[in-house]
N, C-alpha and C positions, 0 to 999 in steps of 0.2 A: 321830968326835965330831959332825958336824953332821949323819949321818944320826940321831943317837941326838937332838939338838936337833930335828930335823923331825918325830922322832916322841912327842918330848913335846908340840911345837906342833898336830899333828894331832888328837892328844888330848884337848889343851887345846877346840879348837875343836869339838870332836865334844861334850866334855862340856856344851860352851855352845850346843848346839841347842837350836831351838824356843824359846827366852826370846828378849824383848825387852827393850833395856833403853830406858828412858825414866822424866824429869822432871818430875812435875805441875809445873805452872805455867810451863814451859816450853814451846812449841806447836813438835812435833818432828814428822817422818814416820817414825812407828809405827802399830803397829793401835791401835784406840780403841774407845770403848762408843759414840762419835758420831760421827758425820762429817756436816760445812756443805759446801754449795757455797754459797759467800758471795753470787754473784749468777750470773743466769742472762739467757739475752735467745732470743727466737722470733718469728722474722716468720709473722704468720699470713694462711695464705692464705684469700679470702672465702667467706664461707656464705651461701645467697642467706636473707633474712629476719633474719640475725645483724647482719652486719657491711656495712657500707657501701662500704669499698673494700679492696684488696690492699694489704701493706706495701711500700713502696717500698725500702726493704731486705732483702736475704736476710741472715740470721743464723738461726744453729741452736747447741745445745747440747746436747753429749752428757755421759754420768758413768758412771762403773763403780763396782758395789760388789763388794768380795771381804772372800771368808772365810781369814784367817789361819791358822786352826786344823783339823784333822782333825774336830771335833764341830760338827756341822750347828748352826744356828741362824737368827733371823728377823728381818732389815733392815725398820725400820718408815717408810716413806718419807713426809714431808709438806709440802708445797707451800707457803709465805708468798708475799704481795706484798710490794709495798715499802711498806706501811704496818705489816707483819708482822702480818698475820692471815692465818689458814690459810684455802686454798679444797679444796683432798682429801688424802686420806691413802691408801696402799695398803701391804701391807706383799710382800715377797719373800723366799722361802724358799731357804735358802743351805746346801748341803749342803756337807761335808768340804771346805777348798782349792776351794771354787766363786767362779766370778764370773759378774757379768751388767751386762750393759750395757742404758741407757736412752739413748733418743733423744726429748730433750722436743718439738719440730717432730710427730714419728710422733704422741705423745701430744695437742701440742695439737690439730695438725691432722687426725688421723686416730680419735685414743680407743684408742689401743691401750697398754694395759698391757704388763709383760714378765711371762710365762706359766710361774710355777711351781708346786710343790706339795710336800707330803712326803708319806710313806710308805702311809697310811692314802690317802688321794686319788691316790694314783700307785703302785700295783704293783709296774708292770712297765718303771719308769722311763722316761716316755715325755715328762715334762715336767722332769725334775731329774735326771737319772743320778747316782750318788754316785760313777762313778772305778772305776778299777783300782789293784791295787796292783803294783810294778814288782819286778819278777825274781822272782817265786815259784815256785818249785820244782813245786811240786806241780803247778800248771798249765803244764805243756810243749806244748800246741795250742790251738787255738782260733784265733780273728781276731785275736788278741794272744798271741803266746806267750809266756811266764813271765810274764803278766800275771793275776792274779786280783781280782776283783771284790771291791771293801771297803763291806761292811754296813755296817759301825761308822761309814761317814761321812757315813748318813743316817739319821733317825729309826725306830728300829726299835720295835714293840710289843714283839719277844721280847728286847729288851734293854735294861731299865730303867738300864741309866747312860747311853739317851743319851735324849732327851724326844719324844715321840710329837706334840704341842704340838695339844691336842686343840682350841682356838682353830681350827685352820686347818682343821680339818673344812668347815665353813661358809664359809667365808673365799676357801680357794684350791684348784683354778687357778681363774683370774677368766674361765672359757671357754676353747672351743680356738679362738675368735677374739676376745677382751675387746674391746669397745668402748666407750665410755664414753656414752652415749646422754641425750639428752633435757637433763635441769636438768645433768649432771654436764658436756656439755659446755661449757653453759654459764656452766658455775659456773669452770671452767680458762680458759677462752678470752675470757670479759668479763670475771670479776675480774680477771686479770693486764694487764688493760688499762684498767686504769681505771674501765670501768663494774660498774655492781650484777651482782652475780651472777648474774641471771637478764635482762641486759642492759637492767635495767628503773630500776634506780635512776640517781641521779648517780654517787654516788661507793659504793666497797665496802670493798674490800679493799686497794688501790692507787692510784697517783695516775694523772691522765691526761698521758698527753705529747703533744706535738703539737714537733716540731722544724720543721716546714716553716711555721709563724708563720701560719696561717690559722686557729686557734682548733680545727680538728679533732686526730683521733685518729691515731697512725703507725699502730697496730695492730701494735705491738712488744709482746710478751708479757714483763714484768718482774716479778722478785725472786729468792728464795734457797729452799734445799733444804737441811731437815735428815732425818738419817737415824740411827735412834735402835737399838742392839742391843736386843732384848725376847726376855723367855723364851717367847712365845705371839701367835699373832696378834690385832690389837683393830684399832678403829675409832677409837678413840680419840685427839686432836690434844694435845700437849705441854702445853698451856696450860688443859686437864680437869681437873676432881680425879678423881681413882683414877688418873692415867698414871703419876706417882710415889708412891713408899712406899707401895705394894701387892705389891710383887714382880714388876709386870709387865715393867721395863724390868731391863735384865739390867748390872750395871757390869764385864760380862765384855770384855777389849779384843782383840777379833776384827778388827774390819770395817778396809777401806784399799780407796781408789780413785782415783780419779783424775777429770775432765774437760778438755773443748775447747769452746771458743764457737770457730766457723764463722763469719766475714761476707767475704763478697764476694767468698771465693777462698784468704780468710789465717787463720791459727785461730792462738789462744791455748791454752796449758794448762797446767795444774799439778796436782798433789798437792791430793786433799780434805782440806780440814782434817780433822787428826786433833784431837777430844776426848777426853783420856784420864778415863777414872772410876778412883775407888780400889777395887779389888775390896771392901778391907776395912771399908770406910767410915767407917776413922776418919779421914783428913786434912782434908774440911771439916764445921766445926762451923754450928750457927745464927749467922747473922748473916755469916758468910763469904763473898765473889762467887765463885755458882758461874754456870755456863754459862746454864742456867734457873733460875736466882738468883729471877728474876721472877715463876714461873710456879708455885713454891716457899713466895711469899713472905719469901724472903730464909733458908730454914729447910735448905738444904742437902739436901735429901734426893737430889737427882738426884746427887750427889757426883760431878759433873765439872766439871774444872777450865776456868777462866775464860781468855778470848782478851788478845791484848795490848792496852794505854792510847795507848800512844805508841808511834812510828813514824817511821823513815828509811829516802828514798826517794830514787834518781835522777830526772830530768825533762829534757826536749829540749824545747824549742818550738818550733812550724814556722817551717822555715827553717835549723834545727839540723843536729845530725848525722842523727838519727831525721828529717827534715825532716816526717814528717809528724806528731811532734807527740806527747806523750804523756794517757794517759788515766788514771784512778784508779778503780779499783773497790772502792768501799767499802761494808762493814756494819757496822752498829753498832747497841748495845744499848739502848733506850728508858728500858729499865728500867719501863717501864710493864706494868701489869695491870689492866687495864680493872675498874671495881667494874657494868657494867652486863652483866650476863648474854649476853645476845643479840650485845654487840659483841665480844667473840672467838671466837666462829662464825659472826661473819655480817655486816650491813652497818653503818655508823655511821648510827645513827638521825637524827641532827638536823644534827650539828653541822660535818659537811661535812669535817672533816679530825680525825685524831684529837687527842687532849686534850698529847700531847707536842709538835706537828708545829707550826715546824721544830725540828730538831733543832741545839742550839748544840753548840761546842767551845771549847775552855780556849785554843788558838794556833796556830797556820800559820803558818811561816816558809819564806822560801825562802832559800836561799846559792849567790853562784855561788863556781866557781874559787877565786876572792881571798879567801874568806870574807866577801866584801860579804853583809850580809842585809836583808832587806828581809819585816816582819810584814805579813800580808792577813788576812781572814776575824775584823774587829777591827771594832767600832764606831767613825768616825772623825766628828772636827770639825775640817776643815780649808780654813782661811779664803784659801788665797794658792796654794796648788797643787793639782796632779790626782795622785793616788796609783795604787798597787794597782789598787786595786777605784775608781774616782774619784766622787767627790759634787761637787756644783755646788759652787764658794764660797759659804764662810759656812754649809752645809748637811751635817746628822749622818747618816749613812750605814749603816745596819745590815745587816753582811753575815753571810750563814751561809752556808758552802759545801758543807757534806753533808746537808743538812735530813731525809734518809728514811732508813729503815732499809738500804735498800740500793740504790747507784743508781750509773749513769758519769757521770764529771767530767771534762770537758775541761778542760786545763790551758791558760790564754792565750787561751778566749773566755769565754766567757757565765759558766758556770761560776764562774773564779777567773783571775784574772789572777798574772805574774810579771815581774819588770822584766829579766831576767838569761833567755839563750838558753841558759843550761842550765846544774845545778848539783844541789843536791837540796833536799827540803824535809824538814823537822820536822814532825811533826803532832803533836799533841795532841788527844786525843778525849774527851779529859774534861768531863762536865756535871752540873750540878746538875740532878736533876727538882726540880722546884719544885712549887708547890703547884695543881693541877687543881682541886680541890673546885670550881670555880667554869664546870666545864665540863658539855657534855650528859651528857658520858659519861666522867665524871672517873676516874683511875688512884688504887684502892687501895693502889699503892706509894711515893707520895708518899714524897721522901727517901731512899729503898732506897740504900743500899750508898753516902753521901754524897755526894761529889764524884767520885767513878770509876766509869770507864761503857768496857765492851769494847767491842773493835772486831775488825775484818780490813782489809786493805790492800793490795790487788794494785798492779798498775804494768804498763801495757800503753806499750810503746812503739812507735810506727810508722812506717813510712819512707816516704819521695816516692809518691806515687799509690798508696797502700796492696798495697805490691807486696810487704811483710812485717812481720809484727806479732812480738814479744819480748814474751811475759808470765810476773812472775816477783811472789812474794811479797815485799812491803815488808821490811825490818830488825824487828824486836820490838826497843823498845829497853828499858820494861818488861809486865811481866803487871800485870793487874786484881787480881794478887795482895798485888802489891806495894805496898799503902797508906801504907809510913812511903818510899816513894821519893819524892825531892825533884823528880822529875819529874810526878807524879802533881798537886800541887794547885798547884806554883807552874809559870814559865815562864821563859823564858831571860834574861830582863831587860829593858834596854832595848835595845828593836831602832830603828836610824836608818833611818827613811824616805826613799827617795829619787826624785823624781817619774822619771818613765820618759820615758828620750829620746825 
C-alpha cells in the first residue's frame, strides 16, 4: 500500500512539472515578466577630471538574472536614480535555464557590461552557450558523456518556434570588451550622484547626499534597477511611448534573481522582486494600479501587477539586541509622469527637485513588546513636550520620512526617530498626488490611482561594530490592489504620544 501511495505521489509531482503557481497581487518568489531591485548603493572610485574625491565607504551591489524556462529570451535592464528617472538601459540575452550575473561597482567603476548574444551574432557559442542536455543516449563520448547539446534553448533561424530576435543583431554582444566610454560614463556615475549627467548640471536625475555634514558629495552611487522580460532587444526606457502596447515587452513569467549590497565586510540579500504579468491580459483593466500604472497613464497595458501599500516590520535600535541599529530600504511610487518631454530622459530643467518631491505617507507607527505605540512621520503642534521627531514648543513640525523614490532610513537618527529599543512598525505608504500644474515641470498624472501609492520595504538589521548585517523583506500587509481595504485610506486610530525618556 504505501509503495502504490509513493507512486501515485511521484506522479502526482512529475505531472506538476515546470508550472508555477502564483497570485497576482500577491508579491511571491516566482518567475515574473519584471523584476526590481528596489535600491542599490556603489562607492565610486575617483576619475581624475570627474570626481573630486574617493567614497569614504566601500559598498557594492551585485544581482542575477535567470531564465526559468527552456526558451531563450531578452532581460531589458534599466537604471533609475532616486528621483526615478532613468540614466541607461542595456538589455541581456538569456538562453534556455541561463543566468548572469552583474556587478554594479565593475559597471560604475570600470563600464563593463555583462557580454551576451544570440544565435545570429554568436555561432559558435562563445558569448551565451545554450547547455547540454543530461543523459542522452545517443551521445556516449565526448567531454560530457550522455550529454548532448540543446539547440532549442537558444535562438535558432532554422527553428521558427523559438525567436531569432532580430533587434539584437545591432544591439549585442556590446564588445569582447564593453566599456561604457565618454557621456555614458558619465551619464551612470554623476547621475546616480546627484549631479547632471554630464557632471555639468546641479541636479539630474537624483538627489545629492553628503552624510559627513560638510555640504559635499559621498560619492555613493544611488537608486533602483528594473528589469523588464521583452520579446527583442530596444533602447528604449519604461517611461517611452512605444515600450508598451506594441508587443515589445513580453508578460511571459520567466526571469528570477536574486542580489547582495557589500559594505564594509557584511552583505545583505534577498530575492528580486518578482512582478508577475497576466499572460492573458485580462486581469488589469484601465484605471486599475498596475506596476507602470504611471508610465501607461493609468490604462493597464503593461498588465503587471502592483507592489504592496502597507507594511510590517521588526526594528532594534542601537544599543538593542541588533545593538547596531536597524535600517529600511525603501521604494516607492510617485505616481508621477512628468507632462515635460526632456524631464524623463534627462535633467530637471528649472526647478531643482522634481514636481512630487518630497514624497508624503498616510502613518508610521511604532509598537514595542506591550503594545505601547507611539505615531512619528505626522505633522505635529506641540506646545509642552518633545515627541518622535521633536519641534520647539509652541512650534508645527512637518516630518516626511521617505521623501525619494528610493533611499536608506536610519531608524533613531536623522532619519526617523522611535521612543521603544525595539518592537516593530506599521507603515503606511499611501499618498495623494496632488496637483503639480503649478510646477516647472508639472506631472501629467495628477490624481492617478487616488489615495494608493506602491511601495517595497526591506529591513536591514545590524549588530555591534557592523560585524553582521540580517536583510529580509518587510510583511505585505495589503497590495495596491486592494482599494476597498480599510487599511488603504484610513489608519489606526488614535495613537497616545509619549515623550521619550
Amino acid at each position: 500500500m504505501r509503495r502504490t501511495r509513493l507512486l501515485i505521489a511521484l506522479a502526482c509531482l512529475l505531472a506538476l512539472g515546470g508550472q508555477s503557481f502564483a497570485e497576482l497581487c500577491t508579491i511571491d518568489a516566482v518567475p515574473a515578466a519584471t523584476l526590481l531591485l528596489p535600491y542599490f548603493e556603489v562607492s565610486l572610485t575617483p576619475i581624475p577630471g570627474v570626481d573630486e574625491v574617493e567614497a569614504e565607504t566601500f559598498v557594492d551591489t551585485f544581482f542575477s538574472v535567470n531564465n526559468a524556462s527552456a526558451a531563450p529570451t531578452v532581460a531589458h535592464v534599466v537604471l533609475w536614480g532616486d528621483w526615478s528617472l532613468p540614466s541607461i538601459d542595456f538589455d541581456i540575452f538569456l538562453t534556455g535555464y541561463d543566468v548572469e550575473t552583474v556587478g554594479l561597482g565593475d559597471l560604475f567603476n570600470n563600464g563593463n557590461l555583462p557580454i551576451t548574444a544570440h544565435a545570429n551574432n554568436d555561432p559558435d557559442d562563445t558569448f551565451s552557450p545554450h547547455g547540454r542536455e543530461l543523459n542522452d543516449p545517443a551521445n556516449a563520448s565526448g567531454p560530457f558523456p550522455g550529454n548532448s547539446e540543446n539547440p532549442e534553448w537558444d535562438s535558432s533561424p532554422d527553428n521558427l518556434s523559438n525567436p531569432i530576435f532580430p533587434g539584437c543583431d545591432s544591439n549585442l554582444p556590446l564588445g569582447v570588451n564593453p566599456v561604457l566610454l565618454g557621456s555614458f560614463i558619465d551619464r551612470v556615475r554623476c547621475g546616480h550622484t546627484g549631479r547632471g549627467l554630464a557632471c555639468e548640471q546641479e541636479s539630474c536625475i537624483g538627489q545629492v547626499h553628503d552624510q559627513t555634514g560638510g555640504g559635499g558629495n559621498d560619492y555613493i552611487a544611488r537608486g533602483y534597477i528594473t528589469i523588464d522580460n521583452v520579446t527583442d532587444c530596444n533602447l528604449l526606457f519604461p517611461n517611452q511611448a512605444g515600450y508598451f502596447g506594441s508587443g515589445l515587452t513580453s508578460e511571459v513569467n520567466q526571469l528570477w534573481g536574486d542580489y547582495f549590497i557589500v559594505q564594509d565586510g557584511r552583505a545583505i540579500g534577498d530575492n528580486l522582486v518578482a512582478i508577475e504579468a497576466d499572460p492573458d491580459g485580462l486581469t488589469f483593466n484601465p484605471g486599475d494600479y498596475t506596476f507602470y500604472g504611471r508610465y501607461v497613464d493609468g490604462l493597464a497595458t503593461d498588465q503587471r501587477e502592483p507592489l504592496g501599500s502597507t507594511w510590517a516590520t521588526r526594528y532594534f535600535t542601537p544599543g538593542a539586541a541588533f545593538s547596531g541599529g536597524t535600517s529600511l530600504l525603501v521604494w516607492r511610487d510617485s505616481k508621477c509622469q512628468t507632462s515635460v518631454p526632456g524631464f524623463g530622459n534627462g535633467c530637471v530643467p528649472t526647478s531643482g527637485t522634481p514636481p512630487w518631491w518630497p514624497l508624503d505617507e498616510t502613518q508610521v507607527v511604532s509598537f514595542d513588546t506591550q503594545e505601547d505605540a507611539f505615531e512619528t512621520c505626522i505633522d505635529i503642534v506641540d506646545p509642552g513636550t518633545t515627541g518622535v521627531s521633536p519641534p520647539l514648543p509652541g512650534s508645527i513640525t512637518s516630518i516626511v520620512c521617505f521623501p525619494l523614490e528610493t533611499g536608506r532610513y536610519r531608524i533613531d537618527e536623522n532619519d526617523f526617530q522611535v521612543p521603544y529599543d525595539f518592537g516593530w512598525l506599521y507603515l503606511n505608504t499611501n499618498f495623494l498626488l496632488g496637483d503639480t500644474s503649478g510646477s516647472p515641470t508639472p506631472c501629467s498624472t495628477d490624481g492617478l490611482f487616488g489615495g494608493i501609492a506602491q511601495s517595497w520595504v526591506v529591513t536591514e538589521l545590524d549588530s555591534d561594530a557592523g560585524a553582521l548585517s540580517v536583510g529580509f523583506a518587510a510583511t505585505q500587509l495589503t497590495s495596491a490592489c486592494d482599494s476597498a481595504s480599510p487599511f488603504i485610506y484610513g489608519d489606526l486610530g488614535s495613537i497616545i504620544r509619549e515623550p521619550i525618556d
